[in-house]
C-alpha positions in Angstrom: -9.4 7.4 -17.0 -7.9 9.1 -14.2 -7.3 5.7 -11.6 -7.7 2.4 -11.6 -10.5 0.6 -9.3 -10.3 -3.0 -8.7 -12.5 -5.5 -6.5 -10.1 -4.7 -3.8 -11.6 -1.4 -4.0 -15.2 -2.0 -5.2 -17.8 -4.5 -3.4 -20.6 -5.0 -5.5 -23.6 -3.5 -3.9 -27.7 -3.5 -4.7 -28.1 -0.1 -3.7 -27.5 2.0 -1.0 -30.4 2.0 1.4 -31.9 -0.4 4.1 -30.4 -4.0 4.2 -28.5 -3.5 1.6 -26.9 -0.6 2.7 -25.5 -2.5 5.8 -23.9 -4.7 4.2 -22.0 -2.4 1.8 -20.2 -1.2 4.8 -18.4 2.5 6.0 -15.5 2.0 3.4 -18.2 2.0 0.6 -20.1 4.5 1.5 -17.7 6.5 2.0 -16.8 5.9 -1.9 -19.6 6.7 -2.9 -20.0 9.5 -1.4 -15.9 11.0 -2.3 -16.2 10.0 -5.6 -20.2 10.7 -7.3 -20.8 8.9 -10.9 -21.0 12.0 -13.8 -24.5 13.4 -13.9 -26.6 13.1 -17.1 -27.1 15.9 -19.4 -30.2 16.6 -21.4 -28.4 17.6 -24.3 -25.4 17.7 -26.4 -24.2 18.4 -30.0 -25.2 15.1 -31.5 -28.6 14.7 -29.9 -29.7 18.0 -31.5 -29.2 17.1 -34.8 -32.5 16.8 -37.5 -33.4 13.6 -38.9 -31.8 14.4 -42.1 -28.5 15.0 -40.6 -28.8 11.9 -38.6 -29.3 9.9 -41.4 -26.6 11.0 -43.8 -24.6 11.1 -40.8 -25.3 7.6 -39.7 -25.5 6.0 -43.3 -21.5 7.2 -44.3 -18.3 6.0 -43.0 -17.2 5.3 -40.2 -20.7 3.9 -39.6 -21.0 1.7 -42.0 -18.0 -0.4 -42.0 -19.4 -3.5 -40.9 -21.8 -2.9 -44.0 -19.5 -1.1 -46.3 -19.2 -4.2 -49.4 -22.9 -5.1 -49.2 -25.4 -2.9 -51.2 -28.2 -5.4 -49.4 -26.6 -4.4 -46.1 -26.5 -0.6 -46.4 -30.0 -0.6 -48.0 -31.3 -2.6 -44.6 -29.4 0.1 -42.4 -31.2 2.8 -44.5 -34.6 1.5 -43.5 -33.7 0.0 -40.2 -33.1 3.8 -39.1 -35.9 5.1 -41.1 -37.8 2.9 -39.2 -35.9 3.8 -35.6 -35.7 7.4 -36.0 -39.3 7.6 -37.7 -40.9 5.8 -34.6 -38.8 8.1 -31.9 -40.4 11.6 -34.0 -43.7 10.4 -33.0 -43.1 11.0 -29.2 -42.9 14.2 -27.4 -39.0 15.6 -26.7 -36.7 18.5 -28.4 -33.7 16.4 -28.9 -33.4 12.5 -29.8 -32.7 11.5 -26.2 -35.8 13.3 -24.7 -37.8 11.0 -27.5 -35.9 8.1 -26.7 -37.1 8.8 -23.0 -40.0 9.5 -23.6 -40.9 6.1 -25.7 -40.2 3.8 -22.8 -37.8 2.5 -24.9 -35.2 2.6 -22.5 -36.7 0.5 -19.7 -37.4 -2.5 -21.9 -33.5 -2.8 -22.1 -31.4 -3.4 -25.5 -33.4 -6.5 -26.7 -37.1 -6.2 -26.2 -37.3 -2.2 -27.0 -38.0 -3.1 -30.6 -41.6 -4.3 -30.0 -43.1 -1.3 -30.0 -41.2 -0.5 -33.6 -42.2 -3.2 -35.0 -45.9 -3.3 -33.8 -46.1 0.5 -35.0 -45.5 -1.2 -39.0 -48.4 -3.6 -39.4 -47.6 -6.4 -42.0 -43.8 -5.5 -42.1 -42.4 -9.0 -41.2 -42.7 -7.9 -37.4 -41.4 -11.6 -36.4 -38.2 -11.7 -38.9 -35.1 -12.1 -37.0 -33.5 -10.5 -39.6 -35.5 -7.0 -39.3 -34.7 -7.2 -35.3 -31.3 -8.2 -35.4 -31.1 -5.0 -37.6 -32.9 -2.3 -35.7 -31.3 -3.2 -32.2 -28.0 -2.6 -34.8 -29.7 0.7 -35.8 -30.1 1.4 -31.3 -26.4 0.5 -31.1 -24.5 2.7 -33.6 -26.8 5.6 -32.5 -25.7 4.9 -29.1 -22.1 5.0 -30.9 -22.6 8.5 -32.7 -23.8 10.1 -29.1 -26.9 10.5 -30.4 -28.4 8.6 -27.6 -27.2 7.5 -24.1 -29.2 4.7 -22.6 -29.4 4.5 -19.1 -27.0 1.8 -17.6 -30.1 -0.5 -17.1 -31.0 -0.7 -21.3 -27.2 -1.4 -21.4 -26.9 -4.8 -19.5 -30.7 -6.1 -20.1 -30.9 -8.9 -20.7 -26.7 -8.1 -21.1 -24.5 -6.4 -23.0 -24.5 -6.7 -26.6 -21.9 -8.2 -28.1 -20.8 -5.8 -30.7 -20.8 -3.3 -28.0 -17.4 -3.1 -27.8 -15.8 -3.1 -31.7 -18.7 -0.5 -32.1 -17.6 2.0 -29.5 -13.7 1.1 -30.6 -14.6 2.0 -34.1 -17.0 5.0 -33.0 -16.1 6.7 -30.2 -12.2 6.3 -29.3 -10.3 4.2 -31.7 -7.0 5.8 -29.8 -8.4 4.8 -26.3 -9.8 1.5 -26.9 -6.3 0.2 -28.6 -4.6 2.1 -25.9 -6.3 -0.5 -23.3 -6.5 -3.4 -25.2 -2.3 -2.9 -25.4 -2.3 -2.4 -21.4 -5.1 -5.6 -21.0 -2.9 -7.7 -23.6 0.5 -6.7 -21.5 -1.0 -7.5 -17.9 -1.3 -10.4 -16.0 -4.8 -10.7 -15.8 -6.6 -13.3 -17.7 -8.4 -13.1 -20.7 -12.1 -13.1 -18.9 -11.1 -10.2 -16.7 -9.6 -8.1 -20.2 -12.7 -9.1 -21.9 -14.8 -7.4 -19.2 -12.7 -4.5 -18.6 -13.3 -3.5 -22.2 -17.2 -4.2 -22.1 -17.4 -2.1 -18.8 -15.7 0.7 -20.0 -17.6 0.5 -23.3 -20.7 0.5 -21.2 -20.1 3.2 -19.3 -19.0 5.2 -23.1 -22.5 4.4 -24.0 -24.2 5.8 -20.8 -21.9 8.6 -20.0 -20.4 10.1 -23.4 -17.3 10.9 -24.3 -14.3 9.4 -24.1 -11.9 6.7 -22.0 -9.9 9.3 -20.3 -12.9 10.6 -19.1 -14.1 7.5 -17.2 -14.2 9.0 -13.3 -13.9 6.6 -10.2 -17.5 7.6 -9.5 -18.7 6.2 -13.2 -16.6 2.4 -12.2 -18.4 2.5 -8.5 -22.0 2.7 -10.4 -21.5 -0.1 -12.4 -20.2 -2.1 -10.3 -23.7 -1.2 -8.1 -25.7 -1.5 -11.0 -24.0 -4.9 -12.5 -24.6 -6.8 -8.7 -26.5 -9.2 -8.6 -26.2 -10.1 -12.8 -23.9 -12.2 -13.5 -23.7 -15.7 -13.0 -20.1 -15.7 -11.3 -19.2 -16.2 -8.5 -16.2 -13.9 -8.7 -18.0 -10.3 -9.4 -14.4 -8.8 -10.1 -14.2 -5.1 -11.2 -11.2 -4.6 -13.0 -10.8 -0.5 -14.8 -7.3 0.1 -16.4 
């Protein structure tokens, strides 16, 4: 990352018109305004990829680590993203993010977007906690492998998931996420705030791509807009190492 934001810097805001936007103040705005989140991009490397190489990508180390002693579990991964990537083909889109679009997937958020999988396999055990807990796995370690970025809002609905972050550690940037779990662990802060500085910046991984270091000012300032109004604390702290 290139600085550091805290809540000294950041008020949490619920967007940046009307009411609202009076109350986020000049100092915000002007934020917003001298440092812009990174746009999207339609595609990249990963997200161009066939099903096939998806797959074999997807179904090999480092992916399957958490399943790597358990025939039962990499034969449940295999169908879980048979199942996932099967039911994205079926909608319109050149690349696995333009299908993941244009499924309405992503505005059901990280729990409830399996519906529509399992109601499109009549008879398959559609209410087995089991088969969901596996396919929103399926969402999450192609979210890991780049091969989709869900929009902020599919990220913290209803919240983050929990393996959010040991996925993207393991995934994206083993160097970068021990790099700031040794500057969380060596801080003052308490172990809430370095809990939620890594699942930020491991949300803003899976929305954004790339890497730590490439977290921008711009990328905290969204989150913080988008995570207003969320949680349950009092206390909406920001902290970005």
């Amino acid at each position: 990352m290139t600085a550091s934001v805290t809540s000294d810097d950041v008020t949490a805001e619920r967007g940046t018109s009307g009411p609202a936007a009076a109350a986020i103040g000049p100092d915000m705005q002007r934020l917003r305004s001298s440092y812009p989140p990174r746009p999207g991009v339609p595609m990249w490397p990963a997200t161009e990829l066939s099903a096939e190489a998806v797959s074999a990508r997807l179904l090999s180390p480092p992916f399957t680590a958490d399943i790597a002693d358990s025939r039962d579990g990499l034969h449940r991964r295999e169908r879980g993203m048979r199942w996932v990537l099967g039911w994205l083909s079926g909608h319109p889109g050149d690349t696995w993010q333009a299908r993941w679009r244009s499924s309405g997937a992503d505005a059901m958020g990280n729990a409830d977007w399996v519906r529509p999988v399992l109601a499109a396999r009549p008879g398959r055990s559609a209410d087995s906690v089991t088969v969901c807990s596996g396919l929103r796995v399926c969402a999450q370690v192609l979210v890991g492998a780049d091969v989709i970025r869900p929009s902020m809002g599919w990220v913290l609905t209803p919240r983050a998931p929990q393996n959010l972050v040991p996925l993207m550690a393991r995934l994206r940037d083993p160097a970068g996420f021990a790099e700031l779990t040794a500057l969380c662990d060596s801080s003052g802060a308490g172990r809430t705030m370095r809990k939620a500085a890594l699942r930020r910046a491991a949300t803003i991984l899976a929305v954004k791509g790339g890497a730590l270091r490439d977290i921008t000012i711009g990328d905290c300032l969204e989150l913080s807009a988008a995570v207003d109004g969320r949680s349950v604390r009092r206390n909406a702290a920001m902290g970005f190492y």
